[in-house]
N, C-alpha and C positions, 0 to 999 in steps of 0.2 A: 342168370345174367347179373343178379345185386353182386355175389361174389366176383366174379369179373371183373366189377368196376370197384366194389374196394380193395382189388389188389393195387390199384394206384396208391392207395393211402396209406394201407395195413404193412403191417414188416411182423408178424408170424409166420407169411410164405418166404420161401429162398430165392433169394435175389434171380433176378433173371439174367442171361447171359450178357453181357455188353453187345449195345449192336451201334452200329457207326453212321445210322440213319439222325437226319437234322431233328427229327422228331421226337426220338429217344433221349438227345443228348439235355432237351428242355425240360426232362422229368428227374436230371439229377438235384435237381431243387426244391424235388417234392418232399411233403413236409409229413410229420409220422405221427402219427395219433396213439398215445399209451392205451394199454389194454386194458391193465387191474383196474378193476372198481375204484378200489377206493383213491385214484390219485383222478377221480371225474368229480369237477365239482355238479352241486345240487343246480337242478333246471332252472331255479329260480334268483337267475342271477345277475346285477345293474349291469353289466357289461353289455347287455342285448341290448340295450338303450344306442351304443355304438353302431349297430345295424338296425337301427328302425330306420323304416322308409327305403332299404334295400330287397329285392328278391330271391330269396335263397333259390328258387330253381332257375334252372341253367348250367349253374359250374357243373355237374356230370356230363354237361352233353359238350363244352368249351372242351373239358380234358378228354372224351372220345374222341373229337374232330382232331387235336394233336394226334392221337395217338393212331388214327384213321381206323375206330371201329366198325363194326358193320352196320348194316341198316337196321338188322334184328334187334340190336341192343338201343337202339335208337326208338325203339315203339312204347319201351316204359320209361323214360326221362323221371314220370315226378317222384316216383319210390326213389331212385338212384336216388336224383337231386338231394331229396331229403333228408335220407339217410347221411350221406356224404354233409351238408351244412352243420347237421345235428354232430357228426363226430369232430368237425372243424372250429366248430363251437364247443365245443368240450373239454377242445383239446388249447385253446385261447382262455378260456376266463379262469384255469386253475395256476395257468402261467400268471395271468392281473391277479387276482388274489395274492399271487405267494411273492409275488414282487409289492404290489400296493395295497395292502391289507387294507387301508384306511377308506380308499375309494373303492373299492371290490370284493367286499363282503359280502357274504350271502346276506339275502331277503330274509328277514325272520327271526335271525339266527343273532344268539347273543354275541354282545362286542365284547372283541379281545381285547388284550392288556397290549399296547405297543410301548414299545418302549421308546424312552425321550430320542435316541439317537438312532430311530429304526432307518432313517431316511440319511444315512451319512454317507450311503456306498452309492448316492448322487451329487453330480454336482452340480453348484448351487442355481444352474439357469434349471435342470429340469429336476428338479425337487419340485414333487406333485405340493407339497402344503407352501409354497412360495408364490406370489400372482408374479413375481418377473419372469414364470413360466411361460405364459401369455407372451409373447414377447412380438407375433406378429403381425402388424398392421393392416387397418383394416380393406387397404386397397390389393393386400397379398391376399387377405382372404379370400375376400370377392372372387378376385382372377383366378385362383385356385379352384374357388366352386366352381367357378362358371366351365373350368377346364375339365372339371369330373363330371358334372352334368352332362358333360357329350359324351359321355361312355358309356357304355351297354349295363345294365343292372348286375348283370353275374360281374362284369370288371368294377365297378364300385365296390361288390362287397370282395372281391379279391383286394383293391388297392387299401378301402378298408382293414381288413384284415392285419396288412402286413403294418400298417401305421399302430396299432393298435399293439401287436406285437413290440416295436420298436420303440414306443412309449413307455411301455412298462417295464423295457429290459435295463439293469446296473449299466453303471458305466463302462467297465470291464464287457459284458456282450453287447454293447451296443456300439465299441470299438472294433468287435469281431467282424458285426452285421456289418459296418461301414469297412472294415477291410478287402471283404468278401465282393460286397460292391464296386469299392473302387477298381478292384482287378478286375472286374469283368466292362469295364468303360471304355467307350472307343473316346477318340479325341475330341470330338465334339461334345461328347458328353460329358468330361474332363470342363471343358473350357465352359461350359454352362451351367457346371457346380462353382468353377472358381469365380466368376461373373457374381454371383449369386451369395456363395460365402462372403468373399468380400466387406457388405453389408452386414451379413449377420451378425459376423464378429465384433461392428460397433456396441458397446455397451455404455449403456444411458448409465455410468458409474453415480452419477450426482443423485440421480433420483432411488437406485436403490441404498442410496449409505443414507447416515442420519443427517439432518442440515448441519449439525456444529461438525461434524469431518468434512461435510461440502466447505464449507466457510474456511477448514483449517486449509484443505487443498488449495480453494480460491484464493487464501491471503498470499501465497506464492507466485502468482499468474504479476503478469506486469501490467501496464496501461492497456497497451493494445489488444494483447490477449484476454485481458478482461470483456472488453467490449466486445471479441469476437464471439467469448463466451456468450455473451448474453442475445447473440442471436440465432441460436442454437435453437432453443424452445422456451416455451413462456417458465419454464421448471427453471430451467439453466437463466434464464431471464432474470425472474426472481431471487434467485442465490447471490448472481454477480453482481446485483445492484443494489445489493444492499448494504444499509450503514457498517455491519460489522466489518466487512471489506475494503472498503470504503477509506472508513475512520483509519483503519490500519497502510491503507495505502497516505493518506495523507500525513500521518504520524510519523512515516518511515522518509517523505522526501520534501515536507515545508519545511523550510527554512535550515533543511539543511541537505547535504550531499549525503544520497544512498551508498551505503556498503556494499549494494552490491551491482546496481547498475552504473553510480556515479552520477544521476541524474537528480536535479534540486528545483524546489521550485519557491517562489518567494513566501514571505513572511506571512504568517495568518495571526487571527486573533487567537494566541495563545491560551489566551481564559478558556474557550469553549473548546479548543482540543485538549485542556485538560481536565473538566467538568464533565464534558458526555463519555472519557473514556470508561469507567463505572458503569455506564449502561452498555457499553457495545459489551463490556465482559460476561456481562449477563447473558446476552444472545449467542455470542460465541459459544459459553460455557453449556449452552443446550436450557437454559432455566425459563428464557425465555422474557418476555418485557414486564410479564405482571408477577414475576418471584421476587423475592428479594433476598441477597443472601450478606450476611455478617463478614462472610469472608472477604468478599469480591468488594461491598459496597459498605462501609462504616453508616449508620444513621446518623443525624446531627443528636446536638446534645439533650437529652432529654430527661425528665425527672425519673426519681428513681423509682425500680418497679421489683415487684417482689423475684419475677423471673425474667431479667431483661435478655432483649436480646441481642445487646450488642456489647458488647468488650472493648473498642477504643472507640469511644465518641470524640468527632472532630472538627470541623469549621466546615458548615454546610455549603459553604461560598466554594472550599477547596478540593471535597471530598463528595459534592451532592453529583448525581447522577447526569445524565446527559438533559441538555436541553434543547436537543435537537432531533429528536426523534421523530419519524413522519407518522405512526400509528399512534391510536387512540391506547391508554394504558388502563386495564382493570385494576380493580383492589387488590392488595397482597394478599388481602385475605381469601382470596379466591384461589388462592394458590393451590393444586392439590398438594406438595411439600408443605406446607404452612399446615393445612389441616387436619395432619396428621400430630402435629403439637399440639400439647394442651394450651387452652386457652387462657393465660395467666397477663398477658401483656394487657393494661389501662386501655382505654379509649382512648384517651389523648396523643398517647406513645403508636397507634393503630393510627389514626389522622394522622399524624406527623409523617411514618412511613408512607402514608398515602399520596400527603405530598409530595416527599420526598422523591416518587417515582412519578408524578402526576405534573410534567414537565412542559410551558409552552412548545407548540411545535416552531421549526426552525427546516430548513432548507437541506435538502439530500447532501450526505459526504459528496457524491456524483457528484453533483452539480458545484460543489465547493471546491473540490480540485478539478474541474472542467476549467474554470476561470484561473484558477492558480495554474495550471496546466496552459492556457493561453498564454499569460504574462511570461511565463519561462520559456515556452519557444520564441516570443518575441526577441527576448534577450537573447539569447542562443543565434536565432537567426538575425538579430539586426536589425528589426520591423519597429518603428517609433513614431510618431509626431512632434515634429520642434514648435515650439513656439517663441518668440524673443519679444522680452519685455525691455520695453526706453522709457528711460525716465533718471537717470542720476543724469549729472552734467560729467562726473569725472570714472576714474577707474572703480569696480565694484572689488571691494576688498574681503568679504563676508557674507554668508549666508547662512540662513537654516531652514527648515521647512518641516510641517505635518501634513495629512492632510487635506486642509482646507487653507492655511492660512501659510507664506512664504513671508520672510524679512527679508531683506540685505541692509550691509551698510558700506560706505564710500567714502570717496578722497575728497566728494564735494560738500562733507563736516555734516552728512542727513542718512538719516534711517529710514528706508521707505519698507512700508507694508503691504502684501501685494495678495489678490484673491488666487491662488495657487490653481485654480480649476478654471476659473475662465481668464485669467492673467492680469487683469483689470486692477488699479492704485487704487488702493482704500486711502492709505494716510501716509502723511510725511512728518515724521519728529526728528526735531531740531533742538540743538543746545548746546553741543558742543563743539568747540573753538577750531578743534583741528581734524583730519579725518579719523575715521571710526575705522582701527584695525581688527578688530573683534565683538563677538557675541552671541549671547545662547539666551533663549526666551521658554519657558512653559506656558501653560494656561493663565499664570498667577502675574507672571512679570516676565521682564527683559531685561536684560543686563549690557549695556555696552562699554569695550574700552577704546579710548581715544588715542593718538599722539600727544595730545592734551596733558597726560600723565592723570584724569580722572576717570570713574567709571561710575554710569548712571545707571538708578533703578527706575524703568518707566513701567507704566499701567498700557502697554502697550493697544490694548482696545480702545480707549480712549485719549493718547496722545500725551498723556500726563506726566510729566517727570515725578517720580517720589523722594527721589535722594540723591544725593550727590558724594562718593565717593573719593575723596584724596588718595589715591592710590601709590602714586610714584614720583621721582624726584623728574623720571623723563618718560617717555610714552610707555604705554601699555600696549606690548603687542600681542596676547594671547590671554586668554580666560578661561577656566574650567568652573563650571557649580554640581556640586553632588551633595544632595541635601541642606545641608544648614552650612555646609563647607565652600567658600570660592578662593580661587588660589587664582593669582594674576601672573604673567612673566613681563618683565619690561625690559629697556633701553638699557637703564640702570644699570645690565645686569643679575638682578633679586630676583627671587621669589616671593611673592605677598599670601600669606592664607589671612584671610578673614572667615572668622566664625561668627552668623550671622546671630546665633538664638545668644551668644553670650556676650557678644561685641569686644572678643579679642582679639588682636592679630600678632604676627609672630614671623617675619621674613629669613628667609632660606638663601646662605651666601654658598656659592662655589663654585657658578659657571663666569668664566670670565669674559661673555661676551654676550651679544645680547640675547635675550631668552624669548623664543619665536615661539615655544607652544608648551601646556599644561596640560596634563588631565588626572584626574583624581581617581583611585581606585578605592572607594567606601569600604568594602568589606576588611580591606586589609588597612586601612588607614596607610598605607603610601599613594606618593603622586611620581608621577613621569614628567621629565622636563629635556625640551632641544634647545640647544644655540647655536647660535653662530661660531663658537669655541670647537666645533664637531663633534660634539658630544652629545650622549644623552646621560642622563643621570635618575637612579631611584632615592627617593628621598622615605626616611620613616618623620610620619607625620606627629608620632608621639615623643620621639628621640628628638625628632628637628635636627635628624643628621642624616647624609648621603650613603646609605649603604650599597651602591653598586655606579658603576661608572662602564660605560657601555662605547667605545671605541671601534674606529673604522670606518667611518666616512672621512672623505678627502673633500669635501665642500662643506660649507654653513647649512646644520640640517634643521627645516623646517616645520617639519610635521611630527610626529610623534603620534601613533595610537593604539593603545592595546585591546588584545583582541580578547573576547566574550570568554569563559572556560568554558566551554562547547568545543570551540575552536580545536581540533587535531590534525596533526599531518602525520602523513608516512614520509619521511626522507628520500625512499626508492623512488617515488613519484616525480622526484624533481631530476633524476638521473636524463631521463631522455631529451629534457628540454634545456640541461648542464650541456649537453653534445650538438648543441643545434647552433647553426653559425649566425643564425641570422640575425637582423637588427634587432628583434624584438628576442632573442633567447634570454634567457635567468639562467644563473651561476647556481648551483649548491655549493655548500661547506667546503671548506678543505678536509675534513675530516668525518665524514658524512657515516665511517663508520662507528661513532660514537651517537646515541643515541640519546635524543633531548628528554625523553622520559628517565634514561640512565646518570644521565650527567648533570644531576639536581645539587643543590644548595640549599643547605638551612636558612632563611634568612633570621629566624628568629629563634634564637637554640633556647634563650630563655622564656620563654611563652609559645610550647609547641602545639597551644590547641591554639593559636593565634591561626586566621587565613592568611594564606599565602600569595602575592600579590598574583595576576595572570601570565599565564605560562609563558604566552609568546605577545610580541609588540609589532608592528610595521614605523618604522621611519621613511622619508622622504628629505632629500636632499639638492642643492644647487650642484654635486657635482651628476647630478641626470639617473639618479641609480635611488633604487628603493629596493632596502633590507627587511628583510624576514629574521628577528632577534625569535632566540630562545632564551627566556629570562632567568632561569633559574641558574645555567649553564655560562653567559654573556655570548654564546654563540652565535655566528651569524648563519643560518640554516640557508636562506637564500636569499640572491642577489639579481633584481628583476631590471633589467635593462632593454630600451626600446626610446626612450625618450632622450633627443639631440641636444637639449637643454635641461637647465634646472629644473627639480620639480618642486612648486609651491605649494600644493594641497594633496590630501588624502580623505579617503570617506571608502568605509567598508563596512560589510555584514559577514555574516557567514556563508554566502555564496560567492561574492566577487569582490573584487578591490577596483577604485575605480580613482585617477593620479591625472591631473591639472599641471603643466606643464608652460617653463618660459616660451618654448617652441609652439606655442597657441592650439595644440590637442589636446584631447581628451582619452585617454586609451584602459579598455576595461581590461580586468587581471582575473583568472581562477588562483586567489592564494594558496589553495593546496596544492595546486601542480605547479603554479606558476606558469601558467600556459599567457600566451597575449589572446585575447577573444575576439578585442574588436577595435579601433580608432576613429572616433567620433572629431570632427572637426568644423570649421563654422567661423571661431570668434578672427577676430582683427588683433587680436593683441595677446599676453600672455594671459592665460589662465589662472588668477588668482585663489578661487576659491569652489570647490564641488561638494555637493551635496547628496546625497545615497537614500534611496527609499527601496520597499520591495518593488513599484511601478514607476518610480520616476527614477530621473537622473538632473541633476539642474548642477548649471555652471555659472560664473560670474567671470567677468575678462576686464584687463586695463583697457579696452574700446570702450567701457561706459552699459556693454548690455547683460542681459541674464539672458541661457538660453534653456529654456525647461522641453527636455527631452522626455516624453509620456509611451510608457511601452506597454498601454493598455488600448485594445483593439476597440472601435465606435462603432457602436449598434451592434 
């Protein structure tokens, strides 16, 4: 009767005839048990650990009821049983052996040599020495057991079995096993592997890579996908939210326009996004907050050491690591990199690196572009609070603002000083005879000029006039100061520079009408000048000669100001909004295909390490039109139209332009596309004077008021 029932299993007998019964057809899947010795592993073997707590008898009596034996054979079950588990076991653990040597070694038996890449003909999810093997949850396990726990003992260790099998097989037959499956699936069972796959196919990518490739993927993600990221799981949490992420999204869209989204957000404090960029490198680079590396991060200046370890010491104000880091920093020396050197660096040089890295803590990248993130959809969409300040008697001709503290000055001969945050008049200085057309104040002082034809220096905290300036034969209508340098434009006609540290001055003839506005470019020692003549003019400040004259306005231009070397446009940019009919469209070039990078000028052939003054300028004019100058070039790149009258003011950053107008608006500009954003309105009279911050907007009107526009959201 034993022989009987291992003809199910055995294949030395000769097949039996096909027969067409339902019963037969379920044994072409019977499985065959080698014969030779020696391919039987030893009894003693971890694989049985897979069927503990299963019953080997049964399965002979499961495969006589298929196959409808008799009753006779049915009276000795435990021999069959036995027999049969014992060859199905025999013929399983030399298969795990020879596929997973590492886990399925015999008991006893000395360890073999595997070699480094035994495990390559897997891939990388079921690689036995990998834990992202593991990979299912523990609410699939549960249901799973719970699912096999209602099956009869002989079917566990058969579903057993075939897992077990299907575990340890290459990828190659483990593509077979599922070929062979899948053909035999009716439709529901189709639609209940794809239900199910589905999910599996997710791969937790971030938590199997290293964090510096998480971090290198993340820096790619944009705002919103970041945060979606980070609700993922506390893993994916922690990656998105952190500073090196962070710091690189904030580096790529404060204070200026991304390359690739085109989205910008205002101004920050410059100092600290480039002092903790040295520590986000750190983290990026995998080193981590308590390495320190020579490469990435220079140390400050230190004494000399018989093995130092840094090669360019630099200004720890410019070069020291971040100071905004939310974690607590260890010692360098704790480095395991570090420990591996010999120990040759001083102690003092060891503190100093300690410092160096040992940085107050400061407030999440997150949370720093959260708020700059705010203030630019404000502007974008339009969302502000006005407040208007009274207090001159006449038209407000001037302003500036930081801040905490706002000036203006007026037609009614008074400079008032105002609290910029709650609106409120600190002080009024008075002295001069006629109205005050201009001026510009720091921490130290204030400067004003008059119609008067003087310009005062005031202690503007305390009301005090310090000096009094003879400037011009007729009013001063414009003033620039850049360091020790102020240059005045007047009535006259002239240009005035005054150098303050040497008390020389030296005036500049060659606009023939009167000169509305100055500004100084320091680095290259020229200044820029408008008049009423239509012109603008570059002047060299060391020659005291004009070298460039800049034509094409058809009105008395007002404004004049050159933009930052940051500043870059693309030309194509301005194409779409050249074709647009509407009031508010901008012109490009007429020759647009010449490019302002291509079509440069030396201005100084004799001193070619000399700087070169700023690329491009914005002017502002009474005939309603504001130019986009390429300087090197005299080109006019573009021509932003939208305003029914003159325009008297200008005030720009590197995100927007923003143009004060006879016609009593206010209207914001993108200067790289030239697009119109927005038209603020309000005053009673013309627009005199505007002033640009990254959160405010503030205007001054011939009505006599100030209106401070604040695009920073309360509470």
């Amino acid at each position: 009767m034993a022989s009987n029932t291992t003809e199910l299993v055995a294949t030395d007998h000769p097949p039996s005839p096909p027969s067409h019964s339902p019963t037969r057809r379920r044994l072409s899947w019977r499985t065959s048990v080698p014969q030779s010795s020696d391919e039987i592993a030893t009894a003693h073997d971890p694989h049985t650990a897979l069927m503990l707590g299963h019953d080997h008898e049964g399965l002979a009596e499961r495969v006589r009821q298929r196959r409808g034996v008799d009753s006779e054979q049915e009276a000795e079950p435990s021999f069959v049983n036995k027999s049969t588990s014992t060859k199905i076991e025999k013929m399983i653990a030399p298969y795990l052996a020879h596929h997973i040597p590492q886990q399925y070694n015999p008991l006893g038996g000395g360890e073999k040599d595997v070699p480094a890449n035994a495990n390559t003909k897997y891939c990388y999810r079921h690689r036995p020495d990998m834990l992202c093997r593991k990979q299912a949850d523990e609410p699939t396990m549960e249901q799973l057991q719970e699912e096999l726990g209602k099956e009869s003992q002989t079917d566990q260790q058969s579903i057993a079995n075939v897992w077990s099998l299907f575990s340890a097989a290459p990828a190659r037959q483990r593509n077979l096993m599922l070929q062979g499956i899948l053909s035999t699936c009716c439709f529901p069972q189709l639609s209940f592997i794809s239900s199910n796959v589905r999910n599996l196919i997710k791969i937790d990518f971030l938590s199997a890579l290293p964090p510096e490739l998480g971090f290198k993927i993340l820096c790619y993600l944009d705002t919103t996908s970041l945060c979606k990221a980070a609700q993922v799981s506390q893993r994916w949490r922690q990656l998105a939210d952190d500073d090196v992420v962070w710091h690189k999204m904030c580096e790529q869209h404060i204070d200026r326009k991304c390359t690739k989204c085109g989205w910008g957000l205002p101004l920050l404090d410059q100092r600290r996004l480039r002092t903790e960029k040295r520590r986000i490198q750190l983290r990026a680079s995998g080193r981590g907050l308590n390495e320190w590396s020579p490469e990435l991060s220079p140390a400050a200046d230190a004494p000399p050491s018989p093995a130092p370890l840094v090669s360019h010491p630099s200004d720890l104000s410019e070069s020291s690591l971040s100071t905004g880091s939310k974690r607590p920093i260890e010692d360098v020396a704790s480095s395991p990199e570090s420990s591996k050197r010999p120990c040759t660096m001083s102690v003092a040089l060891r503190d100093q690196q300690a410092s160096y890295l040992d940085q107050p803590k400061k407030r999440p990248w997150k949370d720093v572009y959260k708020d700059r993130f705010k203030v630019g959809t404000n502007w974008k969409y339009g969302r502000y609070s006005t407040r208007v300040l009274r207090g001159h008697t006449n038209g407000v001709m001037c302003l500036q603002f930081d801040d905490k503290t706002l000036i203006t000055g007026s037609y009614d001969n008074t400079i008032k000083v105002w609290d910029v945050n709650t609106g409120t008049e600190i002080r009024t200085l008075t002295g001069h005879r006629l109205p005050i057309r201009c001026l510009q104040f720091n921490d130290a002082r204030l400067i004003t000029g008059s119609l008067d034809g003087t310009m005062k220096v005031w202690d503007w905290k305390t009301g005090q006039c310090k000096l009094t300036i003879p400037a011009h034969d007729k009013g001063v209508i414009g003033l620039h100061m850049a360091d020790k340098l102020l240059a005045s434009g007047s009535a006259d006609h002239t240009i005035a520079v005054h150098d303050l540290g040497t008390k020389q001055k030296f005036r500049l003839h060659g606009h023939e009408d009167w000169v509305n506005s100055v500004k100084i470019d320091l680095p290259s020692r020229t200044l820029f000048s408008a008049s009423d003549d239509q012109t603008v003019k570059l002047w060299d400040l060391e020659t005291r000669t004009c070298i460039k004259t800049f034509e094409g306005h058809v009105g008395q231009v007002q404004q004049v100001l050159p933009l930052p070397p940051e500043f870059e446009v693309d030309e194509a940019d301005f194409v779409p909004n050249a074709n647009n009919d509407s009031d508010t469209a901008s012109l490009a070039s007429e020759n647009p295909s010449q490019s302002g990078s291509t079509a440069t000028e030396t201005f100084f052939p004799n001193d070619p390490d000399r700087p070169a003054p700023p690329s491009y300028m914005l002017t502002g004019s009474l005939d309603g039109t504001i130019r986009l100058w390429h300087v090197p070039s005299g080109r006019t790149i573009h021509r932003f139209f939208g305003h029914i009258e003159g325009v008297w003011s200008l005030a720009a950053d590197t995100l927007r332009l923003v143009s004060g107008a006879e016609d009593k608006l206010i209207k914001i500009w993108d200067p790289r596309t030239g697009k119109h954003e927005r038209t603020l309105s309000g005053h009673e009279g013309p627009v005199n004077c505007v002033g640009l911050s990254d959160s405010r907007l503030i205007s001054g009107s011939e009505d006599g008021t100030v209106r401070v526009h604040c695009f920073v959201s309360k509470g």
